[in-house]
Residue, then its C-alpha position, 0 to 999 in steps of 0.5 A: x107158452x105165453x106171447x112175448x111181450x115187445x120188450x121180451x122178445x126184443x131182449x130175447x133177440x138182443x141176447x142171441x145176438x151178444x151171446x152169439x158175438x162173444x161165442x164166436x169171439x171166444x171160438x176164434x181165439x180159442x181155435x187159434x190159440x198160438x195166433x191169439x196168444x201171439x197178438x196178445x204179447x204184441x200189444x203188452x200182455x205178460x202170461x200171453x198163452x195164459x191170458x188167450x185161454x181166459x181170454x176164450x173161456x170168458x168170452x165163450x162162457x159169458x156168451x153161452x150164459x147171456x144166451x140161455x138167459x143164466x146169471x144174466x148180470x153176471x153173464x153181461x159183466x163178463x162181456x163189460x169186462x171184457x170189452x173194457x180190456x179190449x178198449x184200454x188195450x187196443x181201442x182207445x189210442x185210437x179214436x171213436x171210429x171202428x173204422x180207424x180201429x177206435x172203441x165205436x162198436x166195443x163200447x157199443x157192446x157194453x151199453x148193451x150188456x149193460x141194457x140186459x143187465x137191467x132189463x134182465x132177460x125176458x120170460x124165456x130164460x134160465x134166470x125165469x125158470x129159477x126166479x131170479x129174474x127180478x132179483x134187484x132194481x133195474x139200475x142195481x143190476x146195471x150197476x153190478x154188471x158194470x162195477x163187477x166187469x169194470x174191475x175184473x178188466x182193472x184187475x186183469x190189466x193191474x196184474x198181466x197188462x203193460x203199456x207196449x214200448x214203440x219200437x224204435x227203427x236203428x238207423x245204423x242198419 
């Protein structure tokens, strides 16, 4: 095998590390499906145990997948798509910070999945090994990733999301 070059292996460890994220991400809801599908319904999602199953599936695959270097615009639109779910529903409302719960770190997720996208995943990757790895424009790849999990998020939100009502506290108890 050749040397890695700088930005080969940069994208090589950049891939271990947003693969491994949403693996354990995917892992942790899957192992406690009931919890996940529990806290799914709290913040407004119909089809709870549904969603929570996908939910594991997607992020365990887009995981593997940006790992092994296979469908790498794919594999990063499932982590945009993802991140963006995660933004709408839980994130937004409540700032930037990570430390107030706001959006810092899954918003930092999806400029990275995105970067992947179009630097497109270095010489040791499934994508080299099939020749695709220079399918595309740096930017059209980015572009696909982006659109195509911007609106597998806007869909799944379209079809199982709904803003939560507050509750309100009965003052006559």
């Amino acid at each position: 095998m050749s040397r890695l070059s700088a930005a080969g292996t940069a994208g090589l460890i950049l891939r271990g590390a947003i693969g491994g994220i949403m693996i354990a991400h995917g892992r942790n809801h899957a192992k406690t499906l009931d919890g996940t599908a529990g806290w799914f319904k709290s913040i407004g999602f119909r089809e709870e145990r549904l969603h929570a199953r996908l939910s594991a599936l997607s992020e365990i695959g887009a995981g593997a997948a940006l790992i092994a270097g296979a469908g790498t615009p794919l594999a990063a639109a499932g982590v945009i798509g993802t991140m963006a779910v995660a933004i709408r529903t839980v994130h937004v409302k409540n700032g930037f910070f990570i430390t107030k719960e706001g959006w810092e770190y899954t918003g930092s997720l999806i400029a990275a999945a995105a970067a992947l996208a179009a630097t497109g995943p270095g010489p040791v990757s499934v994508d080299r090994a099939l020749g695709l790895d220079k399918v595309g424009s740096p930017i059209g790849r980015a572009l696909l990733a982006t659109v195509l999990g911007g609106a597998a998020a806007a869909g799944l939100l379209s079809v199982y999301w709904s803003e939560p009502t507050p509750q309100v506290e009965d003052d006559q108890a």
